[in-house]
N, C-alpha and C positions, 0 to 999 in steps of 0.2 A: 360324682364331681362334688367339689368342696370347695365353697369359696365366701368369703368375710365383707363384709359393708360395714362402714363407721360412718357416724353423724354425730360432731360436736360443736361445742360454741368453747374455745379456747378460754383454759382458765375455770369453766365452769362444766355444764350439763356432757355427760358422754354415752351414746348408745353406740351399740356393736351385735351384729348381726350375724352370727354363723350358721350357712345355708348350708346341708349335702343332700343333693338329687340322683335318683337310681338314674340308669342309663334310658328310662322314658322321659326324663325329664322331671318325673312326680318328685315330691317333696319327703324325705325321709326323715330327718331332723332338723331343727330351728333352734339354735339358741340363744336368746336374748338374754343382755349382760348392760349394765350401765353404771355408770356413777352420777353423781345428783343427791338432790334434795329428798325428802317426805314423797313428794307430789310425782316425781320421776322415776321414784321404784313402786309406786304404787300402781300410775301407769303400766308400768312394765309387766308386774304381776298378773294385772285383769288381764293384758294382750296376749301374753305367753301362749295360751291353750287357742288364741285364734291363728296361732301362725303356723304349723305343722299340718300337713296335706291341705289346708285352706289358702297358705299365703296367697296365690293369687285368684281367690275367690272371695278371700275376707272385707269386709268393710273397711272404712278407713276411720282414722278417728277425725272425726269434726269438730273437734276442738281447736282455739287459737291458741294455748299455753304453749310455753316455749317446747314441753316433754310432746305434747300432741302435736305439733309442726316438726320435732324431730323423726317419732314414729313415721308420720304418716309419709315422711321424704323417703325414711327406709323401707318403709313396705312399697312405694314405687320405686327407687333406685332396687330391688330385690325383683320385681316387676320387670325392669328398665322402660320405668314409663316417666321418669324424674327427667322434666325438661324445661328447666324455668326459659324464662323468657330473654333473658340476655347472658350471651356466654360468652360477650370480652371482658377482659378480667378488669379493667377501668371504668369506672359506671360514669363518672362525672369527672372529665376531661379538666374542667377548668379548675376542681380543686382539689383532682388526684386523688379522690376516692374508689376504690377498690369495692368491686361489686358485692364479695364478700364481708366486707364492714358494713354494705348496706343488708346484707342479708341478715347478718348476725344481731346488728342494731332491731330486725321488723322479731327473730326469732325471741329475745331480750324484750319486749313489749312495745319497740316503738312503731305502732299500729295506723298510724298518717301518716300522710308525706311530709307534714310539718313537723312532726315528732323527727321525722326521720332526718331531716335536714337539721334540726336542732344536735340530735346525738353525732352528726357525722358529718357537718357541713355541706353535702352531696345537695345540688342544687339550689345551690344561693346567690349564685355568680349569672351567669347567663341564663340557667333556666332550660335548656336545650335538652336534659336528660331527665327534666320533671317528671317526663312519659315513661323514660324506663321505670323510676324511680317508682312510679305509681304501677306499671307492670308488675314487677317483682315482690310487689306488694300484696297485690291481688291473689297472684299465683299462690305465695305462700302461704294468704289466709284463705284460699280457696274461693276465693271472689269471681263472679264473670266480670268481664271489662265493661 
């Protein structure tokens, strides 16, 4: 079986994933492929040799760079263990933010909730989705709540 995962921030960083597993399921090939900067092929290169019959034994990367928050989505969506915290697609109701802008805004550096409402307006109005906000936050830097 043969199948493709992507993780990108539109406009910028792009990784892509191609899995084939023999019929136990084990891992036959991995290919990791991206476009990016310096920092995001270089990522790529150290990872490469950990993804082939390791994928899901490998570690993750514990970095907050935008290349190490993309990896490490793709080695859980590869997993299928990639479950962020909020999965309607509106994060902040009152100023029509889209949860993926808030994503993309915490992937891009903005690391608070304040940063995060600065880049995307998402929680300035009522305040009621602060707590997603701060969610999705955590999840994607690997934070407990």
């Amino acid at each position: 079986m043969e199948y493709t995962i992507k993780v990108f921030i539109p406009g910028a960083d792009e990784l892509t994933l191609k899995i084939e597993k023999d019929t136990q399921g084990l891992v036959v090939s991995a290919g990791l492929q991206g476009i990016g900067g310096p920092e995001l092929l270089t990522l790529m290169q150290e990872w490469r040799p950990h993804l082939v019959d390791r994928i899901n034994k490998s570690i993750l990367p514990e970095g907050n760079s935008s290349g190490e928050m993309m990896l490490r989505e793709l080695i859980l969506r590869s997993r299928s263990q990639w479950n962020p915290p909020q999965i309607e697609e509106e994060l902040c109701h009152c100023r029509f933010v889209k949860r993926d802008r808030v994503d993309q805004s915490i992937l891009l550096g903005a690391h608070t909730p304040e940063k995060i409402s600065l880049w995307t307006t998402a929680s300035t109005a009522c305040g009621s989705c602060r707590k997603d906000v701060i969610e999705l936050l955590q999840y994607r830097l690997q934070k407990p709540a």
